[in-house]
Jmol script that loads the backbone (N, CA, C; Angstrom):
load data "model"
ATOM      1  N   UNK A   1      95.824   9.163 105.668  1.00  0.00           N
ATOM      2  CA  UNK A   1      95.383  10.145 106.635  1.00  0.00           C
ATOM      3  C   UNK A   1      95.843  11.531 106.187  1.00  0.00           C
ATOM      4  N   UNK A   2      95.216  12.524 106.311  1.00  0.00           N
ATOM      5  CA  UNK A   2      95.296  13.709 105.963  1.00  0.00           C
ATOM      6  C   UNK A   2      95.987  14.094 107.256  1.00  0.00           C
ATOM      7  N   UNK A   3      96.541  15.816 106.782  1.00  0.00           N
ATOM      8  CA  UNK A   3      97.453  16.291 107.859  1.00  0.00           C
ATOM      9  C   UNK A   3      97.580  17.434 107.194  1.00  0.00           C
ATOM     10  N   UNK A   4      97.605  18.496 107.455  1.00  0.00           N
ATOM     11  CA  UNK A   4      97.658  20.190 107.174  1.00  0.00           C
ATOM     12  C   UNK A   4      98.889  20.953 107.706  1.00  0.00           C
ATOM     13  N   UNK A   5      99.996  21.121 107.470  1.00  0.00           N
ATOM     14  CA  UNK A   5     101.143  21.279 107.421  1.00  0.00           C
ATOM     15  C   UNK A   5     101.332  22.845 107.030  1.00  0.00           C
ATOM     16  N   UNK A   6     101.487  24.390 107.834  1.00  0.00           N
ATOM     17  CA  UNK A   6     101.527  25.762 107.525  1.00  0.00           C
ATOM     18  C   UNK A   6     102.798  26.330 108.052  1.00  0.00           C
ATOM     19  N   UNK A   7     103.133  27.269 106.740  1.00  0.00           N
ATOM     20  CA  UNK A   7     104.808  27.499 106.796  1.00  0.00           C
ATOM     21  C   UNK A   7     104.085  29.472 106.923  1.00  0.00           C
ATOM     22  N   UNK A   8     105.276  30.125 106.895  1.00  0.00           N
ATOM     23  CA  UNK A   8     105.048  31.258 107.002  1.00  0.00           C
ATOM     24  C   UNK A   8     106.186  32.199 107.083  1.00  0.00           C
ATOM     25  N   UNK A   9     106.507  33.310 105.922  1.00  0.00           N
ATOM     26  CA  UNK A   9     107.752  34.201 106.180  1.00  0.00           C
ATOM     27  C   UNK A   9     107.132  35.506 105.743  1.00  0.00           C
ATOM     28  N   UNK A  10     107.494  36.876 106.579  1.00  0.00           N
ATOM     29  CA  UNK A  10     107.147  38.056 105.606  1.00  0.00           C
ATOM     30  C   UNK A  10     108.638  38.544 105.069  1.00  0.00           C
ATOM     31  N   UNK A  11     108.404  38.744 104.103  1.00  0.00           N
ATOM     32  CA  UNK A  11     109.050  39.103 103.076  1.00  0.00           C
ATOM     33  C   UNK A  11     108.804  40.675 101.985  1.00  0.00           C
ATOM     34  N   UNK A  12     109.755  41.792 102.375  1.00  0.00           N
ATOM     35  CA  UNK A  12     109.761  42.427 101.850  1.00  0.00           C
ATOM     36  C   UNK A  12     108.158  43.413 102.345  1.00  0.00           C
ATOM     37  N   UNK A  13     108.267  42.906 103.109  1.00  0.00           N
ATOM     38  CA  UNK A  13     107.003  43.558 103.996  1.00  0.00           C
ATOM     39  C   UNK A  13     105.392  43.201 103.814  1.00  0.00           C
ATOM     40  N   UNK A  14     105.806  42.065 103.126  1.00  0.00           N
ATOM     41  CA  UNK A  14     104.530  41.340 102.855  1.00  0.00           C
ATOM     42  C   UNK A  14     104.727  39.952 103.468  1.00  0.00           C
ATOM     43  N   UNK A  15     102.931  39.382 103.733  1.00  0.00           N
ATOM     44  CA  UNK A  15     102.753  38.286 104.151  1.00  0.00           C
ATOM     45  C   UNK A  15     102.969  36.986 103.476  1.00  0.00           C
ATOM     46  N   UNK A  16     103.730  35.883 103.325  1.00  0.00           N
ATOM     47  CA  UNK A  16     103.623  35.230 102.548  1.00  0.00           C
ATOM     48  C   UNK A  16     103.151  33.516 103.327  1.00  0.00           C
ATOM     49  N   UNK A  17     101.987  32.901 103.200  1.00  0.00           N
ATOM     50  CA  UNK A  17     102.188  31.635 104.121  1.00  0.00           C
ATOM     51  C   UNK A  17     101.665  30.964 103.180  1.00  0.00           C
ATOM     52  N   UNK A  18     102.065  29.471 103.637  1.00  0.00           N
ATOM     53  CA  UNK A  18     101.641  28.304 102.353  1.00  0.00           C
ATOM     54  C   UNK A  18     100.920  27.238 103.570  1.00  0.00           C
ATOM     55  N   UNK A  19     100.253  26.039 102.820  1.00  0.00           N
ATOM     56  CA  UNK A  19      99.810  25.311 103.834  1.00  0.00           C
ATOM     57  C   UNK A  19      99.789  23.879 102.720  1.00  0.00           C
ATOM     58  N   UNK A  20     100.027  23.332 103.420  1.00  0.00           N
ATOM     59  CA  UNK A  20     100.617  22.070 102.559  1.00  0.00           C
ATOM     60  C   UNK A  20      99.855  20.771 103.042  1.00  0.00           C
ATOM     61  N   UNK A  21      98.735  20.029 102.924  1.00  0.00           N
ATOM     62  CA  UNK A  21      97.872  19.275 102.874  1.00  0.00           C
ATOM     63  C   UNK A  21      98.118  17.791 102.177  1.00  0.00           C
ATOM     64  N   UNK A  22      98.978  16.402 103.127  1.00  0.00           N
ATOM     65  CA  UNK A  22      99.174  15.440 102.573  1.00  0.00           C
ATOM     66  C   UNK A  22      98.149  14.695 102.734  1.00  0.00           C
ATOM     67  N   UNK A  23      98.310  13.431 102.062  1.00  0.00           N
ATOM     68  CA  UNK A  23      97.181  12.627 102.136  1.00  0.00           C
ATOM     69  C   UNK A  23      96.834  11.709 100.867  1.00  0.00           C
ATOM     70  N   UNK A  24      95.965  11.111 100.542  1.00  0.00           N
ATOM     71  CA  UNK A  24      95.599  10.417  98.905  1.00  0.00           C
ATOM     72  C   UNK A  24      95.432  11.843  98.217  1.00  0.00           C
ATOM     73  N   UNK A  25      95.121  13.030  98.238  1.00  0.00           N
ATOM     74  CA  UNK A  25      94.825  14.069  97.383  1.00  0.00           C
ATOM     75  C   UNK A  25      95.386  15.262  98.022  1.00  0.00           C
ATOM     76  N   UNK A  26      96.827  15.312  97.764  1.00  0.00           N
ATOM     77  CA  UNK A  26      97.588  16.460  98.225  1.00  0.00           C
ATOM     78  C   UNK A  26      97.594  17.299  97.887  1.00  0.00           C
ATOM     79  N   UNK A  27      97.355  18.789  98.191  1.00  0.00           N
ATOM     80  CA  UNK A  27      97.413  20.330  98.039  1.00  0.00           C
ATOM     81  C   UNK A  27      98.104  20.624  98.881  1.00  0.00           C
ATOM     82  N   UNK A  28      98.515  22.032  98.003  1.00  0.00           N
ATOM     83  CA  UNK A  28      99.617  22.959  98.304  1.00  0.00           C
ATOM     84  C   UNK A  28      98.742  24.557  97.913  1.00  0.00           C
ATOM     85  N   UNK A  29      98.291  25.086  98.834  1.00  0.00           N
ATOM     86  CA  UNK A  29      97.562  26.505  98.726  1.00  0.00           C
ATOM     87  C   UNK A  29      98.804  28.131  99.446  1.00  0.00           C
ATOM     88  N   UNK A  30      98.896  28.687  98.317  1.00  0.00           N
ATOM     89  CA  UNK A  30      99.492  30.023  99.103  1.00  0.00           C
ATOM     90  C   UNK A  30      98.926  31.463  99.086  1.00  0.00           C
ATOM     91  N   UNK A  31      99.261  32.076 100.293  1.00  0.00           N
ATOM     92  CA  UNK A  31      98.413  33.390 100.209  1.00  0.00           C
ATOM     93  C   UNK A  31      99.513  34.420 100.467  1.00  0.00           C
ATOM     94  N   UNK A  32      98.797  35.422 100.069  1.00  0.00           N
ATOM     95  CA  UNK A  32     100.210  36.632 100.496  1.00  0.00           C
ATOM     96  C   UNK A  32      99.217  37.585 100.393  1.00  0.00           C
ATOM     97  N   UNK A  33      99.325  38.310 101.957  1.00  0.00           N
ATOM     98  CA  UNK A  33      98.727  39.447 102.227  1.00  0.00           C
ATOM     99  C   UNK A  33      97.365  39.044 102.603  1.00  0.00           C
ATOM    100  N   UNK A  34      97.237  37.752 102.709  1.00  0.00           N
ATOM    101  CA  UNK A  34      95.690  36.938 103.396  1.00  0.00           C
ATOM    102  C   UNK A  34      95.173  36.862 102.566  1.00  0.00           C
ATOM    103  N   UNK A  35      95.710  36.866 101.013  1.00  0.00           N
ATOM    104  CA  UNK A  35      94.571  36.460  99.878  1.00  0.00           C
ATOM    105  C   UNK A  35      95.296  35.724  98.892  1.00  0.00           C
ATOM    106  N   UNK A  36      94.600  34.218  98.489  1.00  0.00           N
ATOM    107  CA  UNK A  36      95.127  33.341  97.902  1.00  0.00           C
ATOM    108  C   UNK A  36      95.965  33.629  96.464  1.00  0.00           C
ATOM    109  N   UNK A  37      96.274  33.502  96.068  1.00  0.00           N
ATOM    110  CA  UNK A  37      97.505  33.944  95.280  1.00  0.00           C
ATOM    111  C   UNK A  37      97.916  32.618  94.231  1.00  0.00           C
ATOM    112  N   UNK A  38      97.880  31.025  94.922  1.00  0.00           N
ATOM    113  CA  UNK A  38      98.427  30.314  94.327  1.00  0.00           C
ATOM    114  C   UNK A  38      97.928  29.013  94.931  1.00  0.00           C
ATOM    115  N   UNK A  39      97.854  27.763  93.746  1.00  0.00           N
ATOM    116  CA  UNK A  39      97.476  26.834  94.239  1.00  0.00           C
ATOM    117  C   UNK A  39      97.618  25.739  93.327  1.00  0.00           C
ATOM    118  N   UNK A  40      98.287  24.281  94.045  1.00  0.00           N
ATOM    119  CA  UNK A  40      98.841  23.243  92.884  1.00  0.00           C
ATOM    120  C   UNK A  40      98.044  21.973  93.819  1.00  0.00           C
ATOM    121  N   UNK A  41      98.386  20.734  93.016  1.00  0.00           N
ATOM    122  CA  UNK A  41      97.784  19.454  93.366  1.00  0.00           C
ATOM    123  C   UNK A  41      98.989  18.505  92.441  1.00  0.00           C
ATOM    124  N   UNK A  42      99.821  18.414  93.715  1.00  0.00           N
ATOM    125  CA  UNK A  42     100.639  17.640  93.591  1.00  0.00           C
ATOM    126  C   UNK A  42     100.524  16.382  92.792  1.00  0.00           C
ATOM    127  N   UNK A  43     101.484  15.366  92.633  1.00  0.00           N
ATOM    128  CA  UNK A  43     101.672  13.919  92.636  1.00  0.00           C
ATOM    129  C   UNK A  43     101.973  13.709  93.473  1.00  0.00           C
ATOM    130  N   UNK A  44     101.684  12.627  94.324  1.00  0.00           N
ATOM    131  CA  UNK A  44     102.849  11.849  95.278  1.00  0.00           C
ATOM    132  C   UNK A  44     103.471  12.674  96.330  1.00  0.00           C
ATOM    133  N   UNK A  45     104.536  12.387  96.357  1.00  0.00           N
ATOM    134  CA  UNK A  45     105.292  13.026  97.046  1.00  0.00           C
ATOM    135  C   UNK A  45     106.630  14.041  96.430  1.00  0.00           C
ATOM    136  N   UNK A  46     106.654  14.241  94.988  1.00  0.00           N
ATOM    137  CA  UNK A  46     107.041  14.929  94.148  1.00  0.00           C
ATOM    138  C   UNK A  46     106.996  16.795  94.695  1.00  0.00           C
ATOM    139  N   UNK A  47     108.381  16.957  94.673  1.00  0.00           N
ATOM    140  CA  UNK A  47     108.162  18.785  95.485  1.00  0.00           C
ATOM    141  C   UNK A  47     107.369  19.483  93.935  1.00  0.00           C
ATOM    142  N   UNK A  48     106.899  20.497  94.306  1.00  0.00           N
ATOM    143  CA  UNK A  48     105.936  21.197  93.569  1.00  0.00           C
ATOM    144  C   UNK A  48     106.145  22.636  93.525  1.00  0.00           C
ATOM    145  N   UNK A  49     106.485  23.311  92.431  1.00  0.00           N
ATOM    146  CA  UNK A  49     106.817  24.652  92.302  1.00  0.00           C
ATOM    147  C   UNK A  49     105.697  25.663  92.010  1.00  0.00           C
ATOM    148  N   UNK A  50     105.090  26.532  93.177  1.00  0.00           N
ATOM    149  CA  UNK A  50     103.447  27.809  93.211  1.00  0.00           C
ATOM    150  C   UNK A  50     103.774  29.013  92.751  1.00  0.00           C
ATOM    151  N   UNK A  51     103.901  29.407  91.436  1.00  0.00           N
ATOM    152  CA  UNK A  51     104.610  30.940  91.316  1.00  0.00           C
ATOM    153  C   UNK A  51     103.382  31.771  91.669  1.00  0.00           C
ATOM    154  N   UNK A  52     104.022  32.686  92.268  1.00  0.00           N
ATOM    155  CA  UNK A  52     103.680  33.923  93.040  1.00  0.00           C
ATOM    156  C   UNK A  52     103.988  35.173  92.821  1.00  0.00           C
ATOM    157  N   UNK A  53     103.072  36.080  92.722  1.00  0.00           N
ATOM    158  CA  UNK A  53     103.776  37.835  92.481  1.00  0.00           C
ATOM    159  C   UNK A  53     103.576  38.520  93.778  1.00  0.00           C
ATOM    160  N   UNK A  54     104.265  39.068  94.207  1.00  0.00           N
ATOM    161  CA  UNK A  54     104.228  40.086  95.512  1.00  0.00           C
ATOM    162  C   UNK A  54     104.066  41.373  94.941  1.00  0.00           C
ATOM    163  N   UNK A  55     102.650  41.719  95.670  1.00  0.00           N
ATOM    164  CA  UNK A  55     102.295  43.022  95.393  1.00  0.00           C
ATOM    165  C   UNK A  55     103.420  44.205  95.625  1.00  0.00           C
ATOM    166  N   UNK A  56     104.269  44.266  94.781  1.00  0.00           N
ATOM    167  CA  UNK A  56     105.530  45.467  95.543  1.00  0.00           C
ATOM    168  C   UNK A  56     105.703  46.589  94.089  1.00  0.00           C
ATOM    169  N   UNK A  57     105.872  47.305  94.064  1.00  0.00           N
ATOM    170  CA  UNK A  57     105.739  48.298  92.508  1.00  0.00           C
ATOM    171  C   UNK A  57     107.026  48.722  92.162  1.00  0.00           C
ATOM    172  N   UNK A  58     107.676  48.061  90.749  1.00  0.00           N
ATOM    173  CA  UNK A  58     106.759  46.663  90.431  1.00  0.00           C
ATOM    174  C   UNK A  58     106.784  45.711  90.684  1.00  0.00           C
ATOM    175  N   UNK A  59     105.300  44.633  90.291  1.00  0.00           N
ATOM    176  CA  UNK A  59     105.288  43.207  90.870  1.00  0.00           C
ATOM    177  C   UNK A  59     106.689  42.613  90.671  1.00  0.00           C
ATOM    178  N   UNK A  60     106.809  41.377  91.773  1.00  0.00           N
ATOM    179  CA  UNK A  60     107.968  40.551  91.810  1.00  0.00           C
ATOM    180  C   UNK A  60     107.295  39.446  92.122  1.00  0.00           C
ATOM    181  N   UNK A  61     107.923  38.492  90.806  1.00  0.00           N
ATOM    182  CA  UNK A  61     107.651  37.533  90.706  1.00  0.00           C
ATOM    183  C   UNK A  61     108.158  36.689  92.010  1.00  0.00           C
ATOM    184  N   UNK A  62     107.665  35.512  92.491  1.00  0.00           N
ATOM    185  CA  UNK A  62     107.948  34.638  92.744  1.00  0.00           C
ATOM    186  C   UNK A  62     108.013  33.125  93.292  1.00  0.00           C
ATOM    187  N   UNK A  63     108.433  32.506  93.759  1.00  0.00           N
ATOM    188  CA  UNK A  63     107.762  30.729  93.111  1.00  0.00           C
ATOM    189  C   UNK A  63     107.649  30.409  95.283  1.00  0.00           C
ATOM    190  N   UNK A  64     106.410  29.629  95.690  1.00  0.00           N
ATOM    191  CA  UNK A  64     106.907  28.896  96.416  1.00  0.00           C
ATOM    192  C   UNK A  64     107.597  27.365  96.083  1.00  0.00           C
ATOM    193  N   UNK A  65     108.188  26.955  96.793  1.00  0.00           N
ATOM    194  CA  UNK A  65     108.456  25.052  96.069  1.00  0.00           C
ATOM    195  C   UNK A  65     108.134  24.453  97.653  1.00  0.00           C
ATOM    196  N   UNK A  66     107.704  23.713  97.541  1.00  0.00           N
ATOM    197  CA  UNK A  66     106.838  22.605  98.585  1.00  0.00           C
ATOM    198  C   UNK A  66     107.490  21.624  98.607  1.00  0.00           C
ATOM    199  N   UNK A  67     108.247  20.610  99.588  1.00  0.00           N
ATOM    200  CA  UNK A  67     108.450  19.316  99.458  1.00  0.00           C
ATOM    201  C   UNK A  67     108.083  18.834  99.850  1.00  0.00           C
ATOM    202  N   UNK A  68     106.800  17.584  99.304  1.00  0.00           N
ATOM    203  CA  UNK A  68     106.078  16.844 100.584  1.00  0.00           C
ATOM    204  C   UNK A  68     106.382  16.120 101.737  1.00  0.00           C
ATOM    205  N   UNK A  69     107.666  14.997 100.893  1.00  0.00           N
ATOM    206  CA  UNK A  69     108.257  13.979 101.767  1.00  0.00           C
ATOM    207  C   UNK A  69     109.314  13.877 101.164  1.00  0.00           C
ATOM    208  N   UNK A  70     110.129  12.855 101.326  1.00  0.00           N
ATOM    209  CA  UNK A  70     109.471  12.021 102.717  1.00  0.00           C
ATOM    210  C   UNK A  70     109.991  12.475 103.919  1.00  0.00           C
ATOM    211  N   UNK A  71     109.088  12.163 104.965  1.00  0.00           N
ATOM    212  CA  UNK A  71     109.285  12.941 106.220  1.00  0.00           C
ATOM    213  C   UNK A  71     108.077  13.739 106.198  1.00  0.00           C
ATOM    214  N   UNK A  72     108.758  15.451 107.239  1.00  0.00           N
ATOM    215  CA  UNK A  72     107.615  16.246 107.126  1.00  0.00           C
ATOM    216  C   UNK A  72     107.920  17.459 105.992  1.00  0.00           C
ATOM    217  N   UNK A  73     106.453  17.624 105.411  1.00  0.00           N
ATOM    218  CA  UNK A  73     107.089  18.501 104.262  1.00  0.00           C
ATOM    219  C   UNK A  73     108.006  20.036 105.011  1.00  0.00           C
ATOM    220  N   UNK A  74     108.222  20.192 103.555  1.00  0.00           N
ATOM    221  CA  UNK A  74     109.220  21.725 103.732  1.00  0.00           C
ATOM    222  C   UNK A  74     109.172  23.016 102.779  1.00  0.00           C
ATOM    223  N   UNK A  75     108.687  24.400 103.140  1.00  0.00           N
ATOM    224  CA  UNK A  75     108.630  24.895 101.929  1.00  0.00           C
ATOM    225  C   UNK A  75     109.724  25.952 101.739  1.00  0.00           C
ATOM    226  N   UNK A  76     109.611  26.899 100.583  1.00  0.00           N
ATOM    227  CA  UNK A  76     111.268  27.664 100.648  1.00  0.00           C
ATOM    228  C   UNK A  76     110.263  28.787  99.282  1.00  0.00           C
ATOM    229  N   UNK A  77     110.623  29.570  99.611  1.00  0.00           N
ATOM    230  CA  UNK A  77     110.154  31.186  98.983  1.00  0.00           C
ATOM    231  C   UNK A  77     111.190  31.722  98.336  1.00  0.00           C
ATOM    232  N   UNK A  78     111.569  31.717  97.118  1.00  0.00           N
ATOM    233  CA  UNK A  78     112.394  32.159  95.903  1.00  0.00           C
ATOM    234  C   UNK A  78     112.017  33.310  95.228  1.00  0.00           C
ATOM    235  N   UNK A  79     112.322  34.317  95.964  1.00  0.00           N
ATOM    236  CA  UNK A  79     111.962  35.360  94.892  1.00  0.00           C
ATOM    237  C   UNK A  79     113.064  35.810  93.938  1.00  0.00           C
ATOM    238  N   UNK A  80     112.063  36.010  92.363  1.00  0.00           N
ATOM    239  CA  UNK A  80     113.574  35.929  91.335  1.00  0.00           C
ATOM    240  C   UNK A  80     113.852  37.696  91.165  1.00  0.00           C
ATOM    241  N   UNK A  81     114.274  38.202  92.314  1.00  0.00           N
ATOM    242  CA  UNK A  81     114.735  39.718  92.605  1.00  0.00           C
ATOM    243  C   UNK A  81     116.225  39.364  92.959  1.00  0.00           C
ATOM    244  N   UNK A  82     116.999  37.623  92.711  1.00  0.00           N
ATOM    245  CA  UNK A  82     118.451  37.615  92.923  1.00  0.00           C
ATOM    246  C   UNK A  82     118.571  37.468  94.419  1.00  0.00           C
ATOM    247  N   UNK A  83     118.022  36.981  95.208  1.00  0.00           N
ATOM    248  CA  UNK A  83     118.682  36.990  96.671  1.00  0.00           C
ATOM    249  C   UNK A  83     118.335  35.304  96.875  1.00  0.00           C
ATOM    250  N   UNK A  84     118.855  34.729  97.794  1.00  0.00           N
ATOM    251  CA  UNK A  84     118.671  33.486  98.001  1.00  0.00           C
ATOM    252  C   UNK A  84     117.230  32.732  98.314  1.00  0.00           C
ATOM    253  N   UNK A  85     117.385  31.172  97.910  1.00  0.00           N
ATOM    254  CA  UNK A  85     116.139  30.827  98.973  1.00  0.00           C
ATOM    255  C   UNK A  85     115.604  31.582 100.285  1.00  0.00           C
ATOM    256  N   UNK A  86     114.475  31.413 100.738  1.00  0.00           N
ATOM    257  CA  UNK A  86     114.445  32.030 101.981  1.00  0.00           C
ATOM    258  C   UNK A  86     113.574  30.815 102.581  1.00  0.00           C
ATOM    259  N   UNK A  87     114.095  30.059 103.874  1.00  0.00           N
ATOM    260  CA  UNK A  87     113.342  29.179 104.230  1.00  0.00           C
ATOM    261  C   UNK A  87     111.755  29.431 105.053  1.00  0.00           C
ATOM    262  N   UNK A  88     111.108  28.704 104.379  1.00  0.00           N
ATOM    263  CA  UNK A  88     109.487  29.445 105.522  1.00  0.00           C
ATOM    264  C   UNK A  88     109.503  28.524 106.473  1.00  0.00           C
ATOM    265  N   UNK A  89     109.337  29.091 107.838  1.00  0.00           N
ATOM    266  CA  UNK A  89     109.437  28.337 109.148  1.00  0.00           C
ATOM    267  C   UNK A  89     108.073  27.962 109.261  1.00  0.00           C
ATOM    268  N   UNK A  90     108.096  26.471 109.599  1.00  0.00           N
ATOM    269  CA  UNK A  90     106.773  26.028 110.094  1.00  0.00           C
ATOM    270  C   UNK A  90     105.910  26.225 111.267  1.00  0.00           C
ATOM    271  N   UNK A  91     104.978  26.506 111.274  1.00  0.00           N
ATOM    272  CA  UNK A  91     103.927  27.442 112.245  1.00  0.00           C
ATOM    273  C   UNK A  91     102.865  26.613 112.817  1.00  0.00           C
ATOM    274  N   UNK A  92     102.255  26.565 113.934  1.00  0.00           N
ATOM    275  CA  UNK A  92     101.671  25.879 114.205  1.00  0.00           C
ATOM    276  C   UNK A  92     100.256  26.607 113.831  1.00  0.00           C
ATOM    277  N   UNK A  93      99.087  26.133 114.058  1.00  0.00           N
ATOM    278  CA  UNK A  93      97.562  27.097 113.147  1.00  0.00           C
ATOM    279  C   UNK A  93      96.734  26.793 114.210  1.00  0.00           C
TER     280      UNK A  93
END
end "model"
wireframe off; spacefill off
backbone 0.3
color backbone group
């Protein structure tokens, strides 16, 4: 059974949300600033790393990582500007 799973943090004054899609053919899609940006197709239940640049001058790189399971997935926004994980809170859509 499929299930659509959407996280969401702004960051640095930008939008960043992911949406995480389990099922026999799992995706992981991210957008920042409402325009897609990044997109993987998991294995399994294997977490999955979406690098990402945030439009900021200059660009900054950085990765979402997705964990599918087990359980409910979880995602976490790493930007490599040196500051910690940042957890994305799950949102209802």
């Amino acid at each position: 059974m499929r299930r659509r799973h959407h996280f969401h943090i702004d960051y640095r004054g930008h939008s960043v949300s992911a949406t995480v899609e389990t099922g026999l053919r799992p995706v992981v899609e991210v957008l920042v600033d409402g325009k897609e940006t990044g997109h993987e197709t998991p294995r399994g239940d294997r977490p999955v790393a979406v690098p990402i640049e945030l439009p900021t001058d200059p660009p900054t790189p950085a990765t979402v990582r997705a964990t599918l399971g087990p359980g409910v997935p979880r995602c976490l926004l790493v930007a490599e500007d040196g500051t910690d994980p940042h957890v994305m809170p799950s949102r209802p859509y």
